[in-house]
C-alpha positions as CSV (number, residue, x, y, z in Angstrom):
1,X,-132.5,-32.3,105.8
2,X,-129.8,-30.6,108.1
3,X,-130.3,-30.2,111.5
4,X,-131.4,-27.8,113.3
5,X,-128.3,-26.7,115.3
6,X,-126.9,-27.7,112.1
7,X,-128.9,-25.5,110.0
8,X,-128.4,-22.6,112.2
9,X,-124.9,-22.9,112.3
10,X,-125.3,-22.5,108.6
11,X,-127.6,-19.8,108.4
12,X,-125.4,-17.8,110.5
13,X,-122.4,-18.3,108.7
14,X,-124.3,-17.5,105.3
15,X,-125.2,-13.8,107.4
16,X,-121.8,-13.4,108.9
17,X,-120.7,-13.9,105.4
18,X,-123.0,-11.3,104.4
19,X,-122.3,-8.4,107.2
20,X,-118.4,-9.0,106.5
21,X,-118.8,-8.0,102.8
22,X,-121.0,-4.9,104.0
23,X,-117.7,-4.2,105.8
24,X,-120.8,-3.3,108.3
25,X,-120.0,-6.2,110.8
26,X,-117.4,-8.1,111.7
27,X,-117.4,-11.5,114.3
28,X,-116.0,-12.0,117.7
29,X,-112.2,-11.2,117.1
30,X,-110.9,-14.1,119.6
31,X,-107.6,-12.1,120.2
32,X,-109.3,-9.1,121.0
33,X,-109.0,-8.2,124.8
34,X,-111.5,-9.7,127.1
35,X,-113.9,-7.5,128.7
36,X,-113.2,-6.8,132.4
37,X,-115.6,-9.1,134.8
38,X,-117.5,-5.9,137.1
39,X,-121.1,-5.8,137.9
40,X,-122.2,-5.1,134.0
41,X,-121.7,-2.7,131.0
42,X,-124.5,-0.3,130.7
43,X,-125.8,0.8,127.0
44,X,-127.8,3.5,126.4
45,X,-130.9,4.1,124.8
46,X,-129.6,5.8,121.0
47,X,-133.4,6.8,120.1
48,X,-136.4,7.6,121.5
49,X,-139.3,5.8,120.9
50,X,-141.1,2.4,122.3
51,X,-138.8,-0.9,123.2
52,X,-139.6,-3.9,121.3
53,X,-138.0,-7.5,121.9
54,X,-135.8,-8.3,119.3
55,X,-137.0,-11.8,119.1
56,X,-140.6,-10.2,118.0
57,X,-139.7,-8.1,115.1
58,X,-140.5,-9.4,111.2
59,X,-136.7,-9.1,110.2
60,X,-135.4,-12.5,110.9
61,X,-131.6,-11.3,110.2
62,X,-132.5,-9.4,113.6
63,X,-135.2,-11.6,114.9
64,X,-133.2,-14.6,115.5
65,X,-130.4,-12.9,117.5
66,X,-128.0,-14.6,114.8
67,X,-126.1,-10.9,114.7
68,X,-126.1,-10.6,118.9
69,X,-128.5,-9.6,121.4
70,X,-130.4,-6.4,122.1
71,X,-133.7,-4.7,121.2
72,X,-135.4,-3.0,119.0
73,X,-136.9,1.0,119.2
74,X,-139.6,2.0,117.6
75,X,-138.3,5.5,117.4
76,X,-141.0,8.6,117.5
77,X,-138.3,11.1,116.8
78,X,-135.3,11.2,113.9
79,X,-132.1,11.4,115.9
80,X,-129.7,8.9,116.9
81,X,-127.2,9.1,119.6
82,X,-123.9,7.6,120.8
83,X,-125.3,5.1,123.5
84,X,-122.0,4.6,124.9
85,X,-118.9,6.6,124.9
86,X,-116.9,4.9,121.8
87,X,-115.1,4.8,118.6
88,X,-117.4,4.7,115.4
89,X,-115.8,1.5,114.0
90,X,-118.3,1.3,110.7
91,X,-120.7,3.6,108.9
92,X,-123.0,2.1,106.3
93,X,-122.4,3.3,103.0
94,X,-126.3,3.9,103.0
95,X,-126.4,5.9,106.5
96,X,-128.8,3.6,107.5
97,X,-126.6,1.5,110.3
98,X,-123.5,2.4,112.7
99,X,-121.1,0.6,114.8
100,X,-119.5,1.4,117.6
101,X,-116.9,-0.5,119.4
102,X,-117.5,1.3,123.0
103,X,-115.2,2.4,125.7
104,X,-116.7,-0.2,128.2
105,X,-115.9,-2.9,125.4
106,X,-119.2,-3.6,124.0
107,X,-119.4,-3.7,120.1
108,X,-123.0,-2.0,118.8
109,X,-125.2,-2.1,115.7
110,X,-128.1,0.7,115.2
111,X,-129.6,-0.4,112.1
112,X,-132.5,2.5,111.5
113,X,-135.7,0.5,110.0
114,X,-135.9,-2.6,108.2
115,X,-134.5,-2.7,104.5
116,X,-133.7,0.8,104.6
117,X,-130.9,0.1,102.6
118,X,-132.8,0.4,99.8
119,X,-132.8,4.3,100.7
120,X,-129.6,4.4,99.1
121,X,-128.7,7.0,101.5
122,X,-131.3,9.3,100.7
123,X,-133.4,10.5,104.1
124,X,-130.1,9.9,106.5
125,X,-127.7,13.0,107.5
126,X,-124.6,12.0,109.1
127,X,-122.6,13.8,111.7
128,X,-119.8,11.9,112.7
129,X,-117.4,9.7,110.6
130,X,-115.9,6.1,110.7
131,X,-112.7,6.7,113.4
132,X,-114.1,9.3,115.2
133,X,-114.6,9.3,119.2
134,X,-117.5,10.1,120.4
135,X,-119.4,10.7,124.0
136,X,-122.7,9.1,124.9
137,X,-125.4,11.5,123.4
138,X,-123.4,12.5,120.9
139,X,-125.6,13.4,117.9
140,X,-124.4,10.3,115.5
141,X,-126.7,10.9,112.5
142,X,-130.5,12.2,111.5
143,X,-133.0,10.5,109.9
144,X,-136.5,12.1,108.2
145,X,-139.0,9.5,109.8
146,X,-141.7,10.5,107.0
147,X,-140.0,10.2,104.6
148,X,-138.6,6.9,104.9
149,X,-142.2,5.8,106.4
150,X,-143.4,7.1,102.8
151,X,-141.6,5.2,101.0
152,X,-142.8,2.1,102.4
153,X,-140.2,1.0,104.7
154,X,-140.2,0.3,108.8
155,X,-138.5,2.4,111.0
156,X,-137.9,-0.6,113.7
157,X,-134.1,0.0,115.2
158,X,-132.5,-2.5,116.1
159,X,-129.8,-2.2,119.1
160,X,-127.6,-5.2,118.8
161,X,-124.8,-6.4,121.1
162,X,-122.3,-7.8,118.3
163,X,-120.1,-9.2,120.7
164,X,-122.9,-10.4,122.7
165,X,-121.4,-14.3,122.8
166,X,-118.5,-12.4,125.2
167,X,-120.9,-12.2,128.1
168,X,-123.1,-14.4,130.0
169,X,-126.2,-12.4,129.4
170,X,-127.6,-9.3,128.0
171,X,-130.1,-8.0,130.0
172,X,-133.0,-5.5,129.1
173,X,-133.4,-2.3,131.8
174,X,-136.7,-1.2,130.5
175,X,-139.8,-1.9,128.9
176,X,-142.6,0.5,127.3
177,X,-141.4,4.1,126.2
178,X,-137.7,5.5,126.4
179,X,-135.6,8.5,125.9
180,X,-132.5,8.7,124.3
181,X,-129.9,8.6,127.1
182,X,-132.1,6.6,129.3
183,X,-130.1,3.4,130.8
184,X,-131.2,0.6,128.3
185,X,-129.2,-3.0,128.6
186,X,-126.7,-4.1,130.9
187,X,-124.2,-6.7,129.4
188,X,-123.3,-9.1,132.2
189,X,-120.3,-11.6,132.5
């Protein structure tokens, strides 16, 4: 039997493996340009809804931080919005998930509901495309909450920090209910 750092080491690669194919998520570029040492880069709530530890949900993809660090929203309303100001890096080609490499140099996952990929698309409206800049609060995409709940699935969002390993921590703001917009985590060096 493999170790544990061993195995996890493993398991991540096996998911990074995964996410690259998805052309969804890509790792750490080390080239890329380091992110400027200041007091913290802010990331804002994209959904509405109740905050949930990321360690705590059932998806263990998410649950074991093996993508990055975050939270998860339970949302109570359909809309997503830009949480940073940003370039949308990657759309999934099921609507379901977004990246965003932000202006302040964090990379961001919103993954709308666990196995929602199954969806196929269907319950998702888009409103930006893969390239485009957008402004925190932009209006990234929909989603039709009773319908996905209907068809069995979760709507548990994850907020990830992709780049997460860049910075010495990734701190939550909040607890309990927030609003889209609303100051969320704070990416420290």
């Amino acid at each position: 039997m493999k170790e544990p750092a061993t195995l996890m080491h493993s398991i991540r690669q096996r998911l990074l493996a995964h996410f690259e194919k998805s052309a969804l998520f890509a790792p750490d570029d080390p080239a890329m340009e380091a992110v400027p040492a200041d007091s913290g880069q802010l990331l804002y709530a994209p959904v509405t809804g109740r905050i949930r530890a990321l360690t705590r949900i059932k998806d263990p993809v998410f649950s074991s931080e093996v993508l990055g660090k975050g939270c998860a929203i339970e949302p109570s309303c359909g809309e997503v919005v830009a949480p940073a100001d940003g370039i949308v890096e990657k759309i999934a080609k099921t609507h379901h998930a977004i990246s965003l490499l932000c202006d302040n140099g964090l990379k961001v996952l919103i993954h709308v509901g666990m196995d929602t990929v199954e969806l196929k698309g269907k319950g998702y409206e888009l409103f930006v495309q893969t390239g485009d800049h957008v402004q925190k609060g932009q209006l990234l995409f929909r989603f039709d909450m009773q319908a996905i709940a209907a068809a069995g699935y979760t709507l548990t969002t994850p907020v990830i920090v992709t780049n997460s390993s860049r910075f010495a921590r990734i701190e939550p703001l909040l607890s309990g209910r927030v609003t889209a917009g609303q100051q969320l985590l704070r990416a420290k060096m």
